[in-house]
C-alpha positions as CSV (number, residue, x, y, z in Angstrom):
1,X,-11.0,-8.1,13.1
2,X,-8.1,-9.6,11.6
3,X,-4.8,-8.1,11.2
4,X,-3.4,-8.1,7.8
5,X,-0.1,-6.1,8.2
6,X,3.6,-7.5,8.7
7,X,6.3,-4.9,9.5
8,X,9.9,-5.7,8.2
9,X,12.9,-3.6,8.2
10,X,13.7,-1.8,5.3
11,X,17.4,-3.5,4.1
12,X,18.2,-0.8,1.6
13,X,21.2,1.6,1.4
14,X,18.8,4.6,0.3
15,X,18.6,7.8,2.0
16,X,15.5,6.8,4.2
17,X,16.4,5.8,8.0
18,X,16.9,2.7,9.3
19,X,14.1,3.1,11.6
20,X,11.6,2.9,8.4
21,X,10.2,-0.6,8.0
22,X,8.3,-2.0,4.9
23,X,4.9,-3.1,5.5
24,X,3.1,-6.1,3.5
25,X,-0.2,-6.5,3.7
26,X,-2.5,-9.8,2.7
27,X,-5.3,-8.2,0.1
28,X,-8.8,-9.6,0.4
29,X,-11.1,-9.9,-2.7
30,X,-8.8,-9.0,-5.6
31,X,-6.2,-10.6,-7.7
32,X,-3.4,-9.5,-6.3
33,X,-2.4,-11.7,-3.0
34,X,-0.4,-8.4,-1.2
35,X,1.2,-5.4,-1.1
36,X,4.4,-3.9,0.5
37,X,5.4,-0.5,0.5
38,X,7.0,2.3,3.2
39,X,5.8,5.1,4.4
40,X,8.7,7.4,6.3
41,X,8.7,9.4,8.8
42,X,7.0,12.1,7.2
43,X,4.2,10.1,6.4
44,X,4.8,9.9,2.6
45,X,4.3,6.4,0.5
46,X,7.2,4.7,-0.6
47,X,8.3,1.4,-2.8
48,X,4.8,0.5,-3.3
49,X,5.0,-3.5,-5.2
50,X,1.5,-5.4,-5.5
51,X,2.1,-9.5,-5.8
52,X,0.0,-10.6,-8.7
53,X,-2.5,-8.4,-10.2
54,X,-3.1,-6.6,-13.2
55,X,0.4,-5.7,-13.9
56,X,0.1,-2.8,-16.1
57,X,-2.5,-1.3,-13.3
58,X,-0.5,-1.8,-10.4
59,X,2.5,-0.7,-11.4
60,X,0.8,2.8,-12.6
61,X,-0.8,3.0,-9.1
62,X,2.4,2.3,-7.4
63,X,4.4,5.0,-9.5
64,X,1.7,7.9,-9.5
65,X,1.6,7.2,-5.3
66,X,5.0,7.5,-5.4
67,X,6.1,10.2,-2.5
68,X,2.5,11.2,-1.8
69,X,1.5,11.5,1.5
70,X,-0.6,8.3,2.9
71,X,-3.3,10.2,3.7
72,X,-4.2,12.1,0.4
73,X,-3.1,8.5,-1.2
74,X,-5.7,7.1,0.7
75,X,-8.3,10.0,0.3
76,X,-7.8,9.2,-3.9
77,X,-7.9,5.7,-3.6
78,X,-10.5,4.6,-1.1
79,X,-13.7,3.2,-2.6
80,X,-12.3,2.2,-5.6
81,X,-14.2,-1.0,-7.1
82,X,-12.8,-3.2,-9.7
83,X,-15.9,-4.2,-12.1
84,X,-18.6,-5.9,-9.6
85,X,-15.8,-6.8,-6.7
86,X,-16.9,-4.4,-4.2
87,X,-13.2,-3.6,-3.6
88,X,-10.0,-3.1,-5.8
89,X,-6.3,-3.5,-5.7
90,X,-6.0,1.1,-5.3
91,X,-9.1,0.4,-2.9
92,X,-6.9,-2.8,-1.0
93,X,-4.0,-0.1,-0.8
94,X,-6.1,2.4,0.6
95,X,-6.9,-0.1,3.6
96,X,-3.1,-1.5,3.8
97,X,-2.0,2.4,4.6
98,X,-5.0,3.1,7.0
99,X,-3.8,0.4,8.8
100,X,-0.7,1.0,8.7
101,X,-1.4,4.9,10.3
102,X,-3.5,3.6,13.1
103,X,-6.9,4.5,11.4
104,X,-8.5,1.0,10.3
């Protein structure tokens, strides 16, 4: 099994600890080509940006995710196909955070 996520530390001046790193992750089978986004230490989904993609789409994802916890984001999102693809960029997000949490 491949490994898909890169941990960076988060730069910002924001009220999240410096201990909170942003992950990317390489998609697989959708338009976009990744994804980075935070979760902190109380497990809620931060600063989700998808590279590529249907704009419009991803940015809706990424905003109504927005401070939801990872694993109710992932519980919504999981499955997700995009026409025939048997994945999607919500379903490609959905993996990113599992493996992000340990669970993939």
């Amino acid at each position: 099994m491949q490994i898909n996520l890169v941990c960076t530390p988060v730069t910002g001046a924001d009220n999240r600890k410096k201990e909170d790193f942003t992950m990317v992750y390489k998609t697989s089978g959708v338009c976009s080509s990744a994804i980075s986004f935070d979760i902190d230490d109380a497990g809620k989904v931060h600063d989700v940006k998808f590279q590529g993609g249907c704009s419009g789409n991803t940015q809706g994802v990424a905003k109504l995710i927005e401070g939801m916890d990872a694993k109710e984001a992932i519980s919504r999102l999981e499955g997700i196909r995009c026409g025939f693809r048997p994945t999607s960029c919500p379903d490609q997000l959905s993996k990113a955070l599992k493996q992000a949490l340990g669970e993939a």
